[in-house]
N, C-alpha and C positions, 0 to 999 in steps of 0.2 A: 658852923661852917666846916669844920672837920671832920664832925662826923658825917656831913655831906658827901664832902670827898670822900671821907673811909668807904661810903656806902655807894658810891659810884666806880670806887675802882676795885670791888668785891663783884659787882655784876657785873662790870668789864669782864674780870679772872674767869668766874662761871661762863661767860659767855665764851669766851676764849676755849673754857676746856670741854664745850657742848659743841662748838664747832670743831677742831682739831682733836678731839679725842671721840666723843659721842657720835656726832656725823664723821667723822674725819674718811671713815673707808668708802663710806657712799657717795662724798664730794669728788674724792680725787677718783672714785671711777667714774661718777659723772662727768667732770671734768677732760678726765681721760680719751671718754666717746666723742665729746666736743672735739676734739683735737685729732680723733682719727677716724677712719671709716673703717667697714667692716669688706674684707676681699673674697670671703668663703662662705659657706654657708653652716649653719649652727654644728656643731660636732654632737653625733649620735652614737652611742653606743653601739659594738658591733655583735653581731651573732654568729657564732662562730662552730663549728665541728666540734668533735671528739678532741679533735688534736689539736685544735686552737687555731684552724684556718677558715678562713671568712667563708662565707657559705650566700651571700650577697651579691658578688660579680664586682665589687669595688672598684674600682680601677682608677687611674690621675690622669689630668690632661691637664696641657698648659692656655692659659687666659693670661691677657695681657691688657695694663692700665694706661692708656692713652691720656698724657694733660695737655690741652693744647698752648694754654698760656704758657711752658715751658720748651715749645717747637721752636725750632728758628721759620723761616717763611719758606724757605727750600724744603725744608723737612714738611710742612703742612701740604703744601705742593705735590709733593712725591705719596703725599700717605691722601689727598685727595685724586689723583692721577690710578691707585689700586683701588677706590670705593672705597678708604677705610672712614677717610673724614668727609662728610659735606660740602664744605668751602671753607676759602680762608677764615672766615668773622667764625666759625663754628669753635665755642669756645666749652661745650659741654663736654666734662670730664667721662669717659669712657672703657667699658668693660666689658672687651671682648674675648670669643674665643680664636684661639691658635690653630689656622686650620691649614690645609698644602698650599692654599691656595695665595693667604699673605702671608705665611711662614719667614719667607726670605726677606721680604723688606722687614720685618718686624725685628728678626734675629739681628739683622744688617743693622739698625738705628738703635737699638737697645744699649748698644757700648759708646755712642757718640753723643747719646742728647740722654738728661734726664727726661725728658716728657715723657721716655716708653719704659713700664717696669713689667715683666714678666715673670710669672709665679705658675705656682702647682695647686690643683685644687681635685680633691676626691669628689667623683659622683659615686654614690651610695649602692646603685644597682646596675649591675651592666649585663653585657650578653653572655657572660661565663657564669653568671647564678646558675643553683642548684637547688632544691627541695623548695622551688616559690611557692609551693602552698603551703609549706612549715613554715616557713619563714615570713610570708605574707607581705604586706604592704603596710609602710610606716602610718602608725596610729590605726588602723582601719581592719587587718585581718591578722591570723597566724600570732606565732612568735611578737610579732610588731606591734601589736595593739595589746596581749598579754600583758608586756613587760614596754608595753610603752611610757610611763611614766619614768621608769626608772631609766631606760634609755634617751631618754631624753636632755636636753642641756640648753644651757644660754650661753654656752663658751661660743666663740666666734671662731671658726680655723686659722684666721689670719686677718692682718690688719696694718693698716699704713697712715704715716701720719700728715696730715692736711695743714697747709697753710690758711692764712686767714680769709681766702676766698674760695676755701676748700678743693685749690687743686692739691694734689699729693705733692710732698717735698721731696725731690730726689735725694739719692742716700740717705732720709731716714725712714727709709721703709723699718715695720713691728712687725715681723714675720715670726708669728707663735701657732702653727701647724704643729695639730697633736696628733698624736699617735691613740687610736682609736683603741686602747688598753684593756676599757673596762665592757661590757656587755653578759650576753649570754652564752653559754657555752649549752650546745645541746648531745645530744650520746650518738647522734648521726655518725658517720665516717663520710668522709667525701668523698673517698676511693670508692667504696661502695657504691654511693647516693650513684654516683656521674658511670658506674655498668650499668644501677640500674635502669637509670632515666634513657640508656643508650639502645637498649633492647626495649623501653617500650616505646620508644620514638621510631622501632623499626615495625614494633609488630602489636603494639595497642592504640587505636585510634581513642576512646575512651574505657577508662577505668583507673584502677590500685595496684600498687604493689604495696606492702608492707613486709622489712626484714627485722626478726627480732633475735639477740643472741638469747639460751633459751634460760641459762644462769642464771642470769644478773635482770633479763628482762628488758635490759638497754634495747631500744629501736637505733638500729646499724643505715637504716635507708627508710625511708618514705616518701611515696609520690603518686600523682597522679595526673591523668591527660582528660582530655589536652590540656595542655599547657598555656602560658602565658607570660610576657616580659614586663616584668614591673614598671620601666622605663619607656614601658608604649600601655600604660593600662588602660587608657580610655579608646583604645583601636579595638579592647573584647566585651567592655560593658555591653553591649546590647547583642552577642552573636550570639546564635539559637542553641551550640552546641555546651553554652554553659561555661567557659574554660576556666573562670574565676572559681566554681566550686573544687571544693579538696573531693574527691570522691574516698580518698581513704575514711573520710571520717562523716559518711551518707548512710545509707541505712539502705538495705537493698536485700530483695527474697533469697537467704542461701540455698535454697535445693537438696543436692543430696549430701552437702558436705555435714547437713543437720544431721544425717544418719549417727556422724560419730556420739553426738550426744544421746542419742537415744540408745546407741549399743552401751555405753558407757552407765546407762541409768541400767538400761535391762541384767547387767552383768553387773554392777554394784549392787540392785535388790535380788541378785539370785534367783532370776526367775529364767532363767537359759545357761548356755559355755557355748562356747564356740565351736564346739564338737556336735549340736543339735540339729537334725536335720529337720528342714522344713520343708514345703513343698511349694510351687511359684505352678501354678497355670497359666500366668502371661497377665495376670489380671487381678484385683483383687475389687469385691462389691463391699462399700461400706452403707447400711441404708442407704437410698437410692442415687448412691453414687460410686461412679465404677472407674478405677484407678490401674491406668496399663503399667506394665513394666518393659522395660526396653526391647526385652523379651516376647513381646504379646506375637510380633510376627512370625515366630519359629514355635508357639506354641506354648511358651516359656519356657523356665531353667528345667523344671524338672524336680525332684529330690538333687536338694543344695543344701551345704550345712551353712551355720550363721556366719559365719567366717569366709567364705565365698561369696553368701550373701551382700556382704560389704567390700570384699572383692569389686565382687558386677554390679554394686551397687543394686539389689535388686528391690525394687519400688515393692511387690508383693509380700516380700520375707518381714521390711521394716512397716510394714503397715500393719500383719498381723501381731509384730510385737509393740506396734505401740498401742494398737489394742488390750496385747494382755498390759502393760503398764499401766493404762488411764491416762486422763489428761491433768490429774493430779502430778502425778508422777513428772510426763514429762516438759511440764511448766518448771516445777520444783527445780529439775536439773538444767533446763537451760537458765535459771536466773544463778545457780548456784556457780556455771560455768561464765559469769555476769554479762547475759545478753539481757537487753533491755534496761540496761542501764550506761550510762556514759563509763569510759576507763579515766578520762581524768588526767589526761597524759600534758595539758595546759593549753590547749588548740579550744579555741572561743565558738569554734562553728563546729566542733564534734556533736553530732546526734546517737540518742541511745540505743534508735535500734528502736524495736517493738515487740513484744509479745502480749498475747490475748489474753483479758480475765480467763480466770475458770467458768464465770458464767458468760465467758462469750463462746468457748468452745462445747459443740454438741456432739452428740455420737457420729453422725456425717461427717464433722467436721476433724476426726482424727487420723481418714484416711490422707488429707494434705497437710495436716501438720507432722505427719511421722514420718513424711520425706521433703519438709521443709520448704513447704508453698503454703498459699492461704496469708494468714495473718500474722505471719514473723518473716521480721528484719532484722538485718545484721549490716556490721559496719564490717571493710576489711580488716580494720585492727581487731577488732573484737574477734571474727573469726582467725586470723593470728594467735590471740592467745586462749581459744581455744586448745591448739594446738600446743600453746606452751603447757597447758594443765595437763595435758596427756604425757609430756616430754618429761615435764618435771614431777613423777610421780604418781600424779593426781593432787597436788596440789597448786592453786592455784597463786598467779603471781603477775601482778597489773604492769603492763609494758611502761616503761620509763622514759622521757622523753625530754626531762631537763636534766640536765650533768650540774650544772654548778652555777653562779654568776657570782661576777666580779664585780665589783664597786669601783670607782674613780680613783680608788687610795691602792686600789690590788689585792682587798682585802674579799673571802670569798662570804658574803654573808650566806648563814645558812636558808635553806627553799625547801618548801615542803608541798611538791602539788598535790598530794590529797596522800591519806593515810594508805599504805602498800601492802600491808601487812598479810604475810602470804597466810591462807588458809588451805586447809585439805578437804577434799570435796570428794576424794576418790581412794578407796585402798591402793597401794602399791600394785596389788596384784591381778588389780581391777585396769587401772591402767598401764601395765604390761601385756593383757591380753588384747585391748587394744592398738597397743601397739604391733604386737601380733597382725591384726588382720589386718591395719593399714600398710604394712610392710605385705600383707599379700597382693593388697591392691597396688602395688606400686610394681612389686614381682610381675604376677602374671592379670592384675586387673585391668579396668578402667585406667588407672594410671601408671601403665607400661610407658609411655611417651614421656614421663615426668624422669626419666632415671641419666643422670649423668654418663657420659662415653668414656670414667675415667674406674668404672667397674665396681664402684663405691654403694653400696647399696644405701636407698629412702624409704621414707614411709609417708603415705599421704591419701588422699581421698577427694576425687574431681566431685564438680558439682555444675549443674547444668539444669536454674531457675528457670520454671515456664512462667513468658507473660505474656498476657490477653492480647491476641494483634500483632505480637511484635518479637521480636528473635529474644532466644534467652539468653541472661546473662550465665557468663563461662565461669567457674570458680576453678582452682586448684588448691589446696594447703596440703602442706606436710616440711618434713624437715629434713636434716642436712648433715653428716651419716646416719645411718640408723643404730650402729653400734655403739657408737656419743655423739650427740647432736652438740653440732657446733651452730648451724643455724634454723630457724622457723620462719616462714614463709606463705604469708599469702596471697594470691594470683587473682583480681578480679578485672573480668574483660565484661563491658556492658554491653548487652545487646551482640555479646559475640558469635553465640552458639553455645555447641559442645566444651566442653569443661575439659573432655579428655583429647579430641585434636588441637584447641586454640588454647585453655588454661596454661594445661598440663606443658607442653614443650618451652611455655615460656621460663615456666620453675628451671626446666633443665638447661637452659642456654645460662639465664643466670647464676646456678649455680655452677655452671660448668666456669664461666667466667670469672666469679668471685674466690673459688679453690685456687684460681691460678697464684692469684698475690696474697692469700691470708695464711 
């Protein structure tokens, strides 16, 4: 009989300390939910700028918890007399939002009856977003789907507690509104981002910009149009003009901004200088195909050194030097300059771009590749740092585009989107003399249109893809003084035209505009 007992009140103990100790935390949060509702919706991690400011459009508004079983009959009355309530017997507990229209009667009953509680609740996206193709759409594109798990949570923002026919109890509302702490921090600026988005909402219907500082490699701005409001996304799924795609991170024929890589091979295998004169008839025939230069209508340049060549951008000069290179060559230097491969920068719908086996390219076939038509594509970011390998040296160095992320504790765990690790690809003295002639084109070239009103001299190079049918897309890159480049830049307008009327002036408005506050 005893030890009966003894072994009855040994599995009582255990049972005791497998509920209150074992389960103990999962009961009383079950329990917990029992007992209240939830008034917000899940807390998500935020994304955030350089400087730690939200880059989503976040913003509060107030909703307000209607109980009816806690109105008196005057009050039910009065809030069915503005539409709030259906009729007297209408006893379903309600959550609405705060809008001009019942403001006053809500504000007015809120202090006389418990049945109305009024709170604050964040919507996630609003109409002061910025970079919404970086940032993307929760779970689904950009930044959001990236790092969506991590952003994500079962916290509730708020919450109040229910009586036992689940109206809410006055004064004891659970208001645990968090502060959105932990998330992503990207190397954007938002000063930046919101000039840029502001010039190409005036003067790019579709295309890229990309800003990168050229040091550190950090992207300062990224965007692209059209555009779109995360908070209306099902008003662009089906519009023809695409507005969901990032165009920074599409793949599109660079034209003559290819030039640079091809001056950059020809001068790193020492098979020209900049001082060599070539000669341009307006024309150049590669096997039976015959390639104009801008030039063809005035007969061509004439005797032009290589360096004015990329100047005027001239189609004849770069076709017979990519001739003398081979298509060995200039494959080698655009993968080494990493086209045709992704940058890696953490954007889920970046494409690599394209360039052509070696046995896809024929002898024909090197009069359109050595001015950057045919069978290569380029992303604006990749064309960006293009430009950064010329700035920095000739060494190359992959644009950055996550800064840091924070954990829910504040802690910054370390992220590593893909290995950085700068390589040199170009002497020193190779890419100086490039930047030479891009700073001629900026002087007196094609990209005289690109030069800031504040007397600061750039260096860059327009580009102006032909495609079958249909207008070409406008490029501009180059960067921001020429004497120390504080920024790199690239300009893609789709289907816009010329490079050097439409690119080119947009480099200069924003640059002009971004000098003023940096």
């Amino acid at each position: 009989m005893f030890f009966s007992v003894a072994v009855m009140c040994m599995m009582l103990i255990f049972r005791l300390f497998y509920i209150q100790i074992v389960r103990g935390p999962f009961l009383t949060h079950e329990s917990f939910l029992q007992k209240t509702s939830g008034i917000g919706e899940k807390v998500r991690g935020q994304i955030f700028d350089r400087n730690g400011k939200p880059l989503t459009g976040t913003y509060s508004s107030s909703y307000a918890i209607i109980s009816p079983n806690w109105l008196t009959l005057s009050e039910k009355q009065l809030l069915i007399k503005e539409n709030i309530l259906n009729s007297i017997d209408d006893d379903d507990v309600k959550n609405i939002s705060v809008t001009p229209e019942n403001q006053d009667v809500l504000y007015d009953l809120k202090d006389k009856t418990p049945g109305i509680f009024i709170y604050d609740k964040n919507t996630r996206y609003g109409p002061t977003a910025l970079a919404t193709h970086v940032v993307g759409f929760e779970g689904e594109t950009g930044i959001e789907k990236t790092f969506d798990s991590f952003l994500s949570s079962d916290i509730e923002s708020g919450y109040v507690y229910n009586d036992g026919l689940g109206q809410p109890i006055a004064g004891l509302t659970l208001n645990e509104q968090m502060s959105e702490t932990w998330g992503v921090k990207l190397t954007i600026d938002r000063d930046f981002q919101k000039i840029v988005e502001d010039v190409m909402d005036k003067s790019i219907e579709s295309g890229a910009v990309v800003v990168i500082e050229p040091k550190s490699g950090e992207i300062l701005a990224m965007a692209s149009r059209p555009n779109y409001k995360q908070f209306q996304l099902e008003q662009y799924l089906n519009q023809e003009n695409a507005p969901l795609i990032n165009r920074a991170v599409e793949s599109y024929a660079p034209g003559s901004i290819f030039k640079i890589v091809i001056l950059s091979a020809a001068l790193e295998e020492k098979i020209t200088q900049l001082d060599e004169i070539f000669y341009c008839s307006g024309f150049e025939k590669v096997g039976e195909n015959i390639f104009k230069c801008s030039s063809y209508e005035r007969s061509g340049h004439g005797e032009i050194t290589l360096k004015d060549a990329l100047a005027f951008s001239c189609n004849s000069v770069f076709i017979q030097l990519g001739i003398r290179l081979g298509k060995d060559k200039i494959l080698e230097y655009a993968s080494l300059f990493g086209l045709g491969e992704k940058t890696l920068i953490g954007l889920p719908e970046e494409k690599g771009g394209s360039l052509p086996s070696k046995d896809e390219v024929f002898y024909q076939d090197l009069g359109n590749l050595s001015i950057g038509q045919g069978a290569i594509g380029i992303t604006p970011i990749q064309a960006a740092q293009i430009i950064l390998t010329i700035v920095n040296d000739g060494v190359t160095k992959k644009p950055i585009l996550i800064k840091e992320i924070i954990d829910q504790d504040g802690d910054t765990p370390v992220f590593n989107v893909a290995d950085a690790k700068p390589e040199r690809i170009l002497s020193p003295e190779t890419a100086k003399k490039v930047r030479e002639a891009l700073e001629a084109a900026a002087e007196y070239g094609t990209g005289e249109s690109a030069n800031p009103r504040n007397n600061r001299r750039i260096g860059g190079k327009t580009g102006t893809a032909e495609i079958e049918s249909q207008a070409s897309h406008a490029w501009f890159v180059g960067y921001y003084p020429a004497d120390a480049p504080e920024l790199v830049m690239s300009v893609f307008v789709e289907h816009g035209g010329s490079g050097s009327a439409i690119a080119a002036p947009i480099f200069k408005e924003i640059i002009e505009r971004i000098s003023v506050i940096r």
